[in-house]
C-alpha positions as a Markdown table, in Angstrom:
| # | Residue | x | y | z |
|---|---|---|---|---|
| 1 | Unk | 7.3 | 15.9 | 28.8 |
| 2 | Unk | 5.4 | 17.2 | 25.4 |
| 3 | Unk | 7.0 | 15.2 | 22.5 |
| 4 | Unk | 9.7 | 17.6 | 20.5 |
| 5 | Unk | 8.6 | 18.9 | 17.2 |
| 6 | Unk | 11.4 | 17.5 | 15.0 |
| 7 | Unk | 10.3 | 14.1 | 17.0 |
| 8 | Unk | 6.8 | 15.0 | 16.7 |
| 9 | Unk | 6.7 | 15.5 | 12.6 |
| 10 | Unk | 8.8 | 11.8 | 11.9 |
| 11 | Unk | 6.3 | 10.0 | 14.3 |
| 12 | Unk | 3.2 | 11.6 | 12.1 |
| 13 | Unk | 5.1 | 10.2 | 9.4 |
| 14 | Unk | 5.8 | 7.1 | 10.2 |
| 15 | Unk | 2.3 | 6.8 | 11.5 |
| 16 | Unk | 0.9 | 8.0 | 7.9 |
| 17 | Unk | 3.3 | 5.6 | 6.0 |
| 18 | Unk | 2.6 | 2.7 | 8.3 |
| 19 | Unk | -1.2 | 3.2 | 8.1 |
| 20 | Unk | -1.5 | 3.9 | 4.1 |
| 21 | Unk | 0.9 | 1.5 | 2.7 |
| 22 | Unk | -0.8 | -1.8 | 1.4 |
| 23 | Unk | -0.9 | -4.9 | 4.0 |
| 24 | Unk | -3.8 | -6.9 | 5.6 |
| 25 | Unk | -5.9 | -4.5 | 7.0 |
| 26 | Unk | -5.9 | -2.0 | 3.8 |
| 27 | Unk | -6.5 | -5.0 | 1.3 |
| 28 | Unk | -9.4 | -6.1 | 3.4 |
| 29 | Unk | -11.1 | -2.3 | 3.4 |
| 30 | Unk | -10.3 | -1.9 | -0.3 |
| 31 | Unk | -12.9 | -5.7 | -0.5 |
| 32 | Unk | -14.5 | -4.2 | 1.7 |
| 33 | Unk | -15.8 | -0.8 | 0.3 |
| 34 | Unk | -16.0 | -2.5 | -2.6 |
| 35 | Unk | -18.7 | -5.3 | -1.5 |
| 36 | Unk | -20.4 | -3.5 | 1.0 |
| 37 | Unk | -20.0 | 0.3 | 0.1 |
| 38 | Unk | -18.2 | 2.9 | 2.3 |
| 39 | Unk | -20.6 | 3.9 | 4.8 |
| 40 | Unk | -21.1 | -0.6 | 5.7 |
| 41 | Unk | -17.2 | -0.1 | 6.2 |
| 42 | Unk | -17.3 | 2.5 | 8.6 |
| 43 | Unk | -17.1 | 0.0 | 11.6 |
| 44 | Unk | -14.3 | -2.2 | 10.2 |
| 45 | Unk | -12.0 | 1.4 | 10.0 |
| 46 | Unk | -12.9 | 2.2 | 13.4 |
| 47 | Unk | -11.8 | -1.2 | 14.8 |
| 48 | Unk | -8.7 | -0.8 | 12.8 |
| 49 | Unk | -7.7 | 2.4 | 14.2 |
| 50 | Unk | -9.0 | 1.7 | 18.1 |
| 51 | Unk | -8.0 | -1.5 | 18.0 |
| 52 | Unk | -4.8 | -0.5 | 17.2 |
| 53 | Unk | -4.4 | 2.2 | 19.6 |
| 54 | Unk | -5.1 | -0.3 | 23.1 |
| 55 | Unk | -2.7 | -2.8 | 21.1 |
| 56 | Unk | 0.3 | 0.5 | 21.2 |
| 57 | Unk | -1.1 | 1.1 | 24.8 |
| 58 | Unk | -0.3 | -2.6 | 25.6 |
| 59 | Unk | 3.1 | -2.5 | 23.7 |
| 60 | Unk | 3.8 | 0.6 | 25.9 |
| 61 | Unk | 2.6 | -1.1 | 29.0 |
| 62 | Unk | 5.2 | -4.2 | 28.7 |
| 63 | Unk | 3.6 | -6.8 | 26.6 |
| 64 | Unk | 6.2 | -6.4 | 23.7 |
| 65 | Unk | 8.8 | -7.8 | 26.6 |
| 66 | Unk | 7.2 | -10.8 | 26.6 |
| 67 | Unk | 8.3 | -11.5 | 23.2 |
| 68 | Unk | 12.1 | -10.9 | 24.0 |
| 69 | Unk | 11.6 | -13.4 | 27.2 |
| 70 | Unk | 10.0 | -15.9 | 25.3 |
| 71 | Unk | 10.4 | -15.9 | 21.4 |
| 72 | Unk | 8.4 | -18.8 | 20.4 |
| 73 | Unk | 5.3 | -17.0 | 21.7 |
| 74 | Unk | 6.0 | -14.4 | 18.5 |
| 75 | Unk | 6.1 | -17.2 | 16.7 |
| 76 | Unk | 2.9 | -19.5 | 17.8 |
| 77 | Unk | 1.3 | -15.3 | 16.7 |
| 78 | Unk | 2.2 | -15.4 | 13.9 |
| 79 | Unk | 1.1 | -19.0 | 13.3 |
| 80 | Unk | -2.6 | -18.4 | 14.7 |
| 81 | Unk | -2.4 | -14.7 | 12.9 |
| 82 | Unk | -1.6 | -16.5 | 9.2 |
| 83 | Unk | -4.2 | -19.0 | 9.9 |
| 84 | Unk | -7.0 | -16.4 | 10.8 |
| 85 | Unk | -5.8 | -14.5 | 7.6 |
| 86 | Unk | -6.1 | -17.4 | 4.9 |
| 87 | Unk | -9.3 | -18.2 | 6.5 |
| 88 | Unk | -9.8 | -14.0 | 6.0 |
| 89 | Unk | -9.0 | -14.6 | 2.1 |
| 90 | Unk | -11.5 | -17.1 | 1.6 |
| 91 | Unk | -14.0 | -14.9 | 2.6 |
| 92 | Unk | -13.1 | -12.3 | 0.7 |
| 93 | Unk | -12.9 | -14.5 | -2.6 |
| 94 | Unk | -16.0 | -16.1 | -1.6 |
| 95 | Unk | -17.8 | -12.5 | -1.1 |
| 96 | Unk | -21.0 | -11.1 | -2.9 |
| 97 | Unk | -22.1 | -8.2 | -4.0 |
| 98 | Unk | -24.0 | -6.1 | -1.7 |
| 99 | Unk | -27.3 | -7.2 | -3.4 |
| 100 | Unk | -26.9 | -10.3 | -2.8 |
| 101 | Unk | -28.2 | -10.1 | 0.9 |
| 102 | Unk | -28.8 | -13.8 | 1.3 |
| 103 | Unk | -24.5 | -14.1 | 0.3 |
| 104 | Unk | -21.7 | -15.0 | 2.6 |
| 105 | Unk | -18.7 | -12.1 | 3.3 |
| 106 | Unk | -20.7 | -10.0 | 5.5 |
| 107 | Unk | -18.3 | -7.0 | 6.2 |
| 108 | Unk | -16.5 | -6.9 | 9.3 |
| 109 | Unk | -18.1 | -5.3 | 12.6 |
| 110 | Unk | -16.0 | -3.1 | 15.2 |
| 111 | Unk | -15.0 | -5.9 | 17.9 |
| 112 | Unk | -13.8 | -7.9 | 15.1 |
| 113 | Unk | -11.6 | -5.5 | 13.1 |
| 114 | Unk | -10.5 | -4.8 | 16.5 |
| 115 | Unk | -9.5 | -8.4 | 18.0 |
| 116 | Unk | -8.0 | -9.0 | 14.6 |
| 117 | Unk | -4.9 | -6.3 | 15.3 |
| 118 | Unk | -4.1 | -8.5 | 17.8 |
| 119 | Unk | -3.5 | -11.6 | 15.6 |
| 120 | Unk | -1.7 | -9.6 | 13.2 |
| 121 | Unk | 1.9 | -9.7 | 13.0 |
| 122 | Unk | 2.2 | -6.3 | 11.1 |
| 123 | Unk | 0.1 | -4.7 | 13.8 |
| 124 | Unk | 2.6 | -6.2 | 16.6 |
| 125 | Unk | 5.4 | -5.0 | 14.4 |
| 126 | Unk | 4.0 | -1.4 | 14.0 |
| 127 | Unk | 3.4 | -1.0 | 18.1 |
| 128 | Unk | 6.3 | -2.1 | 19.0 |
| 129 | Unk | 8.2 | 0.1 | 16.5 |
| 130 | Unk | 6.2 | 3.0 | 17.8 |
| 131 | Unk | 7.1 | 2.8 | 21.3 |
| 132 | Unk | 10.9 | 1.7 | 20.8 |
| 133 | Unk | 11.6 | 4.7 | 18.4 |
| 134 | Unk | 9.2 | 7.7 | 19.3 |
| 135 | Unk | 8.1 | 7.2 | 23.2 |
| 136 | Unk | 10.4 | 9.6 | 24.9 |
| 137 | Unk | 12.3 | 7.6 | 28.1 |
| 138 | Unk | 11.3 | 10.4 | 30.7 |
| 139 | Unk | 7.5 | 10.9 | 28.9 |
| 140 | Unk | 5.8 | 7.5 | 31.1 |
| 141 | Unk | 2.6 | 6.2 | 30.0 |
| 142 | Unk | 1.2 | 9.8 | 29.2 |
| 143 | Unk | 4.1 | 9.8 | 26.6 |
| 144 | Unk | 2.5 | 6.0 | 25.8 |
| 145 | Unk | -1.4 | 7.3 | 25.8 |
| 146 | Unk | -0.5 | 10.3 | 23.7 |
| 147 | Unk | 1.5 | 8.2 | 20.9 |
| 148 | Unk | -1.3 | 5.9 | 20.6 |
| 149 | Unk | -4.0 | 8.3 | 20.3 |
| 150 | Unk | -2.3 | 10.3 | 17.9 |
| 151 | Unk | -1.5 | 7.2 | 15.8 |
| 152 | Unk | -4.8 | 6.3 | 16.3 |
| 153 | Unk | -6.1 | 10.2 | 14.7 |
| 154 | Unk | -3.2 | 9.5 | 11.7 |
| 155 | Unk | -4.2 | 5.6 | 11.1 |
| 156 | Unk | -8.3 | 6.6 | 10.4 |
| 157 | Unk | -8.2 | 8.2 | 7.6 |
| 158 | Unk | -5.3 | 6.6 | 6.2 |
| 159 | Unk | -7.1 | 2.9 | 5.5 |
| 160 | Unk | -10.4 | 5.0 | 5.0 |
| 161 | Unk | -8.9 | 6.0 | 1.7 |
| 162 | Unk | -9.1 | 2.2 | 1.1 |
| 163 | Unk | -12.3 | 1.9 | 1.9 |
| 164 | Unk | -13.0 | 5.1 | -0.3 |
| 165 | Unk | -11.4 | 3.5 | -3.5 |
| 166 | Unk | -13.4 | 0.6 | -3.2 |
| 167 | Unk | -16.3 | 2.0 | -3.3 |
| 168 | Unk | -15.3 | 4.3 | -6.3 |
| 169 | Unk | -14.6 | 0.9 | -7.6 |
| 170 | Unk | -18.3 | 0.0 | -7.6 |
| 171 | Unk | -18.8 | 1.9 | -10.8 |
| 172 | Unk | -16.6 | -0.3 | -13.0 |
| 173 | Unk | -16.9 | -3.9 | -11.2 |
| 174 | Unk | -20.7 | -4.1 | -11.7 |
| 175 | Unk | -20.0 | -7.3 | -14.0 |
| 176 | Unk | -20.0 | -10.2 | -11.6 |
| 177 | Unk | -17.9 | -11.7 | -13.2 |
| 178 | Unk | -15.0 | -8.5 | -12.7 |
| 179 | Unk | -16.3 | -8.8 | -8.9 |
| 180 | Unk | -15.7 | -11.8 | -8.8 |
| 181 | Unk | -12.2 | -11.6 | -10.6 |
| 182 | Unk | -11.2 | -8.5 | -8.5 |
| 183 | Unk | -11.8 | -10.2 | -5.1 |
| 184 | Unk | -9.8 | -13.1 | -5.9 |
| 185 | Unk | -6.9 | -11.2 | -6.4 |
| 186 | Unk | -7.7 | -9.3 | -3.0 |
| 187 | Unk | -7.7 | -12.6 | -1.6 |
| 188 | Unk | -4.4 | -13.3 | -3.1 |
| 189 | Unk | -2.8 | -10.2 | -1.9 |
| 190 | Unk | -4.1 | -11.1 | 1.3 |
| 191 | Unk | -1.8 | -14.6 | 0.9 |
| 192 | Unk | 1.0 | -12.8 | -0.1 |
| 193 | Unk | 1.1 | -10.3 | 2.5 |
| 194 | Unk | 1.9 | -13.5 | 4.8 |
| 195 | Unk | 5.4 | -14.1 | 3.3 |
| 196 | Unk | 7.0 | -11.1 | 4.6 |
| 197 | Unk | 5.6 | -11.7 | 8.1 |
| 198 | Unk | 6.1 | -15.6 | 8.2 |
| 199 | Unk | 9.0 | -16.0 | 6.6 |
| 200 | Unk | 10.9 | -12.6 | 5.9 |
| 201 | Unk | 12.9 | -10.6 | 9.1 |
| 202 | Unk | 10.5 | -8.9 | 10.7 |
| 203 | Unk | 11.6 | -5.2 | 10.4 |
């Protein structure tokens, strides 16, 4: 059964508000158009968004109900998922300018923007909002394919604009220095995106 219009129009919004709205994988693409230029990003936006979309199709499928049966799994994620992401702010302090081949912070590739919606807790919290809230009961998993694909078609070029205004960016951080400055406080975004997630009610 097609998804009702009225139902139709709040999921493209909550898709769009989830997708745009700062957090991990938007701070990163903002670091990362800026570092590595837009077109270098490219990969990085399409792991986000597919990556994304098998993660709702696994939320759909069941996985989310091993959380409810065994809670301290959700919370050995979001251990592993905070580590990954501090070690995901070094880089991104640590990061060169595109120039500077030889430079660690090499931006990240499809496979692992992908795997990395898996380890993030605002990812899990997304899916499984999704599915609870918009999957119609009677709809099965075509209800479950079509939700993630369209979140999937909403999610793109949402964090692309992140990506975008990095790379606008460019112009004004060409002092090293300003680079330099700019993606420590990426980095520290990055951090502070964890206190929500870690210690906040997940919501």
């Amino acid at each position: 059964m097609p998804m009702q219009p009225d139902l139709l129009l709040a999921f493209v919004t909550y898709a769009f508000v989830t997708s745009i709205t700062p957090g991990p994988n938007n701070t990163m693409l903002l670091a990362s158009g800026l570092n590595h230029g837009f077109a270098r990003s490219v990969p990085h936006i399409l792991g986000i968004s597919i990556g994304f979309a098998a993660m709702v199709l696994g939320v759909g499928a069941g996985f989310s109900r091993l959380f409810l049966a065994w809670p301290s799994l959700y919370t050995a994620l979001r251990v592993v998922g905070a580590i990954y992401m501090l070690w995901l702010a070094w880089q991104i302090a640590t990061a060169q300018p595109l120039q500077d081949t030889a430079a660690p912070g090499r931006p990240f590739g499809f496979w692992k923007a992908a795997a990395f919606q898996w380890v993030n807790p605002k990812a899990w919290i997304m899916a499984i909002g999704a599915i609870a809230t918009y999957a119609p009961a009677e709809g099965g998993g075509v209800a479950v394919i079509a939700i993630a694909v369209l979140y999937a078609a909403v999610n793109a070029p949402s964090v692309a604009v992140w990506a975008v205004f990095g790379t606008t960016l460019r112009r004004w951080l060409t002092d090293r220095r300003h680079l330099r400055i700019f993606n420590i406080a990426m980095a520290v975004l990055l951090v502070l995106s964890l206190y929500p997630l870690l210690f906040g009610h997940a919501a």
